[in-house]
C-alpha positions in Angstrom: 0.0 0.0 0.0 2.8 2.3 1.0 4.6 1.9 -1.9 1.6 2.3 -4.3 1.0 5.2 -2.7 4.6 6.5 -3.3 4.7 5.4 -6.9 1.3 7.8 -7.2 2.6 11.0 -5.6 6.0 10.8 -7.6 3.9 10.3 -10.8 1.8 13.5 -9.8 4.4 15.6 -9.1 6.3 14.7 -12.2 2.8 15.5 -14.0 3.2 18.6 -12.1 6.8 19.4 -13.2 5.8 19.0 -16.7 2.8 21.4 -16.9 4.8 23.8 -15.5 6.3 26.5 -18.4 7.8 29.9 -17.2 5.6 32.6 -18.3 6.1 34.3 -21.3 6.5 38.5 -20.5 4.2 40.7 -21.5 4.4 44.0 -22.2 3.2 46.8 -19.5 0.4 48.8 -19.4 1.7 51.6 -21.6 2.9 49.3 -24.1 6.5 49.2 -23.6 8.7 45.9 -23.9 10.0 44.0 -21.1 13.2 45.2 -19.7 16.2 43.0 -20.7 17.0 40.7 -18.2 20.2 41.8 -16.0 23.7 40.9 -17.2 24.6 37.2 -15.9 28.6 36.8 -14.7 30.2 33.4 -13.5 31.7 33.9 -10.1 34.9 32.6 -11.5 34.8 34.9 -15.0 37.3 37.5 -16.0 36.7 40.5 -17.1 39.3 42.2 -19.3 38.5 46.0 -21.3 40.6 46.4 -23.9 42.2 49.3 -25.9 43.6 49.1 -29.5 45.6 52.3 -31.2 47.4 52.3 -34.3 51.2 54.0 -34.4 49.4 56.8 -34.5 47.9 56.6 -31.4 44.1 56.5 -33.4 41.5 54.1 -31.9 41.4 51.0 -33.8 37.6 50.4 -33.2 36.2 47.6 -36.1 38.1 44.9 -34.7 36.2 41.3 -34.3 36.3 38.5 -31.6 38.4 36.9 -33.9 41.3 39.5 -34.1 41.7 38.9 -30.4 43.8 35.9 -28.4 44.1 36.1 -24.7 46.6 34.2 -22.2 45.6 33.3 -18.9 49.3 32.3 -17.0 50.7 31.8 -20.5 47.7 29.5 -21.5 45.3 30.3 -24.6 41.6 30.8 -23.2 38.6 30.7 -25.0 37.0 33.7 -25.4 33.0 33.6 -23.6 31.9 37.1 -24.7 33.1 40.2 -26.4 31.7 43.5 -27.5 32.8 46.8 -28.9 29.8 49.0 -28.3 30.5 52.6 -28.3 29.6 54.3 -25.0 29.4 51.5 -22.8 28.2 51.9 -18.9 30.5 53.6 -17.1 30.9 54.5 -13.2 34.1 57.3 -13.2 36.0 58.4 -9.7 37.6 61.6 -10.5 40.8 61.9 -7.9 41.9 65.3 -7.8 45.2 66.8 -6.7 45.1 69.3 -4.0 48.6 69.5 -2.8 50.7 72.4 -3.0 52.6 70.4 -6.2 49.3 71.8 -8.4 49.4 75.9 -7.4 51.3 76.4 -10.6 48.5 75.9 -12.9 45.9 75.5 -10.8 43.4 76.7 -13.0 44.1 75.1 -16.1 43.7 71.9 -14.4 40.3 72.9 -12.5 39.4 73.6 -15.9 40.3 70.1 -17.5 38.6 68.5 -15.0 35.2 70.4 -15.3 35.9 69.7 -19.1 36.2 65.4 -18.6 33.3 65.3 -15.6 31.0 67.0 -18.6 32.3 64.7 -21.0 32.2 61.7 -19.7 29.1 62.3 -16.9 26.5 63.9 -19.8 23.7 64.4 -16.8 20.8 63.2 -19.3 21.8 59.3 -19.7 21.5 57.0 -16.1 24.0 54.5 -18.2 26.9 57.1 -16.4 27.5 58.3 -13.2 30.8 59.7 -11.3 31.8 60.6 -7.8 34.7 63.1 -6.9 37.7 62.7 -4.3 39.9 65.2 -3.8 43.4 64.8 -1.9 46.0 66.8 -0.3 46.7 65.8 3.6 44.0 63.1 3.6 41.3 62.0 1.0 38.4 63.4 0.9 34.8 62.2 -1.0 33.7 65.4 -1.6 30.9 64.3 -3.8 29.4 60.7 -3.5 28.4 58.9 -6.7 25.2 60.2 -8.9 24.8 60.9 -12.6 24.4 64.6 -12.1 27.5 66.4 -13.2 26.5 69.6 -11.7 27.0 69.3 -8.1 30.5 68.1 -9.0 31.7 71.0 -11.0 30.3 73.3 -8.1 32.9 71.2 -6.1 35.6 71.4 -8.6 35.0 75.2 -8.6 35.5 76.0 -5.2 38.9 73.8 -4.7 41.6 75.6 -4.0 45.4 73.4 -4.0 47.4 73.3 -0.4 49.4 70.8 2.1 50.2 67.2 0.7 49.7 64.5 -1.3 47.9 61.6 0.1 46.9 59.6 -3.6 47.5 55.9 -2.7 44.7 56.6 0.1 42.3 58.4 -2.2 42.8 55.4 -4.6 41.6 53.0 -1.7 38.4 55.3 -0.7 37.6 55.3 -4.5 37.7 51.0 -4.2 35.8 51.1 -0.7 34.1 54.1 0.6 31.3 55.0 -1.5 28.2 54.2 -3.0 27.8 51.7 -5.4 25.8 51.0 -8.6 23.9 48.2 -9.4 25.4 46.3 -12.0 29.5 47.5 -11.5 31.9 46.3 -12.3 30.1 44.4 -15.1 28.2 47.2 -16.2 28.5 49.9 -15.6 32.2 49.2 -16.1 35.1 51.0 -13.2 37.1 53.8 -14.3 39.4 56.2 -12.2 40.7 59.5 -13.6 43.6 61.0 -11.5 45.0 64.2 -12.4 47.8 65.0 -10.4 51.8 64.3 -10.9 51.8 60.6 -8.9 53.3 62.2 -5.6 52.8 60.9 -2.2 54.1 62.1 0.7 50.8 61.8 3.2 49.3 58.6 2.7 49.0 55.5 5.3 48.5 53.1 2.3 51.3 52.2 0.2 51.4 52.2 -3.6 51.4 48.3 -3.8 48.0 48.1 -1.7 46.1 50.7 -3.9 47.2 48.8 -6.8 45.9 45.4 -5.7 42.9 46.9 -4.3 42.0 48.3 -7.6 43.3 45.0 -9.4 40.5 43.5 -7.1 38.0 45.8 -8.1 38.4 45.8 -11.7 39.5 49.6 -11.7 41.0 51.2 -15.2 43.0 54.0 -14.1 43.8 57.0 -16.4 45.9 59.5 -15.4 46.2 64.2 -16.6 49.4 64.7 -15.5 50.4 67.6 -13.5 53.9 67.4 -14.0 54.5 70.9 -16.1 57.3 70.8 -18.8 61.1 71.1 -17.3 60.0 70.0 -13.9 61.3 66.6 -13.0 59.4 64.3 -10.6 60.7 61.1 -9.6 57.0 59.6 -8.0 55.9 60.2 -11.8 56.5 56.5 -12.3 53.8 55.8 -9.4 51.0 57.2 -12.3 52.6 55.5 -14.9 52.7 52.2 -13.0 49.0 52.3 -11.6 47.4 53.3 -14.9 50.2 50.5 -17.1 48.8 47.3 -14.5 45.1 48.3 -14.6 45.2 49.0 -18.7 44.9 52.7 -18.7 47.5 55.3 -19.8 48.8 59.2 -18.5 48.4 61.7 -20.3 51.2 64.8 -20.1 49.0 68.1 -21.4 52.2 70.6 -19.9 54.5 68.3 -21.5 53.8 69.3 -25.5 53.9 72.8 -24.7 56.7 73.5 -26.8 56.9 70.6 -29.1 56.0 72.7 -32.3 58.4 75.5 -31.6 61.8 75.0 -33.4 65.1 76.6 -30.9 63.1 77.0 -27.9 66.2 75.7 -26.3 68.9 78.7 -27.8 66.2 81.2 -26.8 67.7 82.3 -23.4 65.7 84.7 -21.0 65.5 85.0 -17.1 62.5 82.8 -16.9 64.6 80.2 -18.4 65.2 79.0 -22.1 61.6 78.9 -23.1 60.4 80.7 -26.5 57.0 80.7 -25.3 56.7 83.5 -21.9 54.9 82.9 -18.7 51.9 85.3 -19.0 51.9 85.5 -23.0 48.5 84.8 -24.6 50.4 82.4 -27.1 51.6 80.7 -23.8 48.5 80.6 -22.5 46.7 78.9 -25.6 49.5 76.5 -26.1 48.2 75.1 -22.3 45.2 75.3 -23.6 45.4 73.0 -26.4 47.2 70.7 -24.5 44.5 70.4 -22.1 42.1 69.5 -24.7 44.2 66.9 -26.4 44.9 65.4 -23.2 41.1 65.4 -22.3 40.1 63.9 -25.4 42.5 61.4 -25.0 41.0 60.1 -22.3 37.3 60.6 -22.8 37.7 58.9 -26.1 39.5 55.8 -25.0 37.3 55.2 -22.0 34.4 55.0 -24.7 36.0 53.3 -27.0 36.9 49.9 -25.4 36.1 46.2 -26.4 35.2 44.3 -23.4 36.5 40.3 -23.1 34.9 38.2 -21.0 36.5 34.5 -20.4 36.6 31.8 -17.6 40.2 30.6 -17.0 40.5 26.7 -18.2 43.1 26.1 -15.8 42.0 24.3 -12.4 45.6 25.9 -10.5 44.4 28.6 -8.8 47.0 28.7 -6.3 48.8 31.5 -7.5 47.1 34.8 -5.6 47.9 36.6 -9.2 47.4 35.6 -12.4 48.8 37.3 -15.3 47.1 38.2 -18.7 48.3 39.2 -21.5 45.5 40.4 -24.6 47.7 40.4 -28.7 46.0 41.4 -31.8 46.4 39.6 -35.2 47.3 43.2 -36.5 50.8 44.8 -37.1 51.6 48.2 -35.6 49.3 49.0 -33.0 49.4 48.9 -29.1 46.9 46.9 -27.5 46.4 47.9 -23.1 44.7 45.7 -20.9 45.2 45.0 -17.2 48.5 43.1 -16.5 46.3 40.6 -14.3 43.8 39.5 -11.5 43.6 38.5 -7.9 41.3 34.8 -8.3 40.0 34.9 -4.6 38.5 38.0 -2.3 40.9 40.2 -0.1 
């Protein structure tokens, strides 16, 4: 009896089971499709954006899946999903340097950051959204994430450089101390804009920790540098090292100043043997121009990535980092992609 009875309620259920289709979605009341369903990521799946120029340093943007092979630890991985969609979802920390180091032109880097927080935070598309951290003695969120661009160019207006550099800790407050989106780092995607000259003298967390805490949170970092023409700074190489590791690049808008004037260098004067004067309005548009370049630089490579997704085929995951390495089936051009990723949680 017991077992007939068994062998009956199995059968139902299985009837049951069967019956059973998932719904098919309607559209709402006002007519509108379905929204698509939300972006589905493997736990264990890497995500790699990646940026292809020519010799030229032009955006290579028609490539296909095909054109693209990527190494995880030396070994050739397939390749899950890929995209180059123009203006993908984007969540952007702007880190701002308010140390002393920036007084000498101030205001034509307040400017190029008002310019890149209008460019790349448009105010009229949810799809972007920015916060701002601004760091001399300590870091400081001065303006927590949202996709108005307004309250942070108030911000931006109002800063005024003194006291030290304290990056490596606004890098870490960028990766833990503010409010998220839904969706990151997937979409939107997690990009840090520094401008300032890579100098720390007032930070508690070293330059390795910032860099694996952004490694871990799938940060690109791009960097403006401060660092003005005939000035050397030997913590340059900290910019240069963050954005190299996490697949971004530094710009040097101070550093072209004079690049299109022939014997700047026989041209002596008091300032020092510069053709162009301090104060001059051809001085002044030559910083000008550099500024732009070195914000469109940056806007247009953050918008014009290809984004890689793969999950490693190698079971050793006993190595806390694993490299990567992205090449291109195409001769002359530079491909950057981060050097690598942390497989387990800090």
């Amino acid at each position: 009896m017991y077992l007939r009875f068994a062998l009956s309620l199995l059968f139902a259920i299985s009837l049951f089971g069967q019956s059973e289709k998932p719904a098919a979605q309607k559209p709402d009341a006002a007519g509108q499709p379905p929204a698509p369903p939300p972006i589905q990521v493997q736990v264990n799946e890497v995500i790699v954006p990646v940026t292809v120029t020519d010799d030229k340093g032009r955006f290579v943007s028609d490539l296909e899946q095909k054109d693209f092979t990527v190494f995880d630890e030396g070994k050739e991985q397939q390749i899950q999903f890929f995209t180059r969609e123009r203006s993908q979802p984007v969540v952007v920390g702007f880190l701002v340097d308010l140390s002393n180091s920036s007084r000498l032109h101030w205001k034509n880097y307040q400017d190029a950051a008002i310019e890149i927080v209008q460019n790349l935070i448009p105010g009229d598309n949810p799809k972007f959204s920015g916060y701002l951290i601004g760091y001399s003695n300590t870091a400081d969120l001065l303006k927590d994430t949202g996709t108005d661009p307004e309250p942070m160019v108030q911000k931006l207006e109002k800063l005024k450089p003194s006291g030290g550099a304290a990056l490596f800790d606004a890098i870490y407050m960028a990766c833990t101390s503010r409010k998220l989106i839904q969706g990151e780092p997937i979409e939107p995607r997690r990009i840090l804009v520094i401008i300032g000259d890579g100098h720390d003298n007032a930070s508690k967390k070293t330059l390795d920790e910032a860099l694996e805490i952004a490694q871990r949170n799938l940060v690109t970092i791009y960097g403006v540098s401060t660092m003005a023409f005939g000035f050397a700074n030997d913590d340059a190489k900290n910019l240069i090292r963050l954005a190299e590791e996490t697949g971004g690049r530094v710009e040097y808008p101070l550093e072209g100043v004079y690049k299109d004037v022939s014997g700047y260098l026989s041209t002596p004067s008091d300032e020092g043997n510069y053709a162009l004067k301090v104060g001059t309005g051809q001085y002044a548009a030559e910083l000008a121009n550099g500024m732009y370049r070195a914000v469109e630089a940056v806007v247009g490579e953050v918008t014009t990535q290809y984004i890689i997704r793969y999950i490693p085929s190698s079971a050793d995951n006993k190595k806390q980092f694993r490299n990567i390495d992205v090449k291109v089936n195409l001769a002359n051009v530079k491909v950057r992609a981060r050097k690598g990723y942390y497989p387990f949680a800090p």
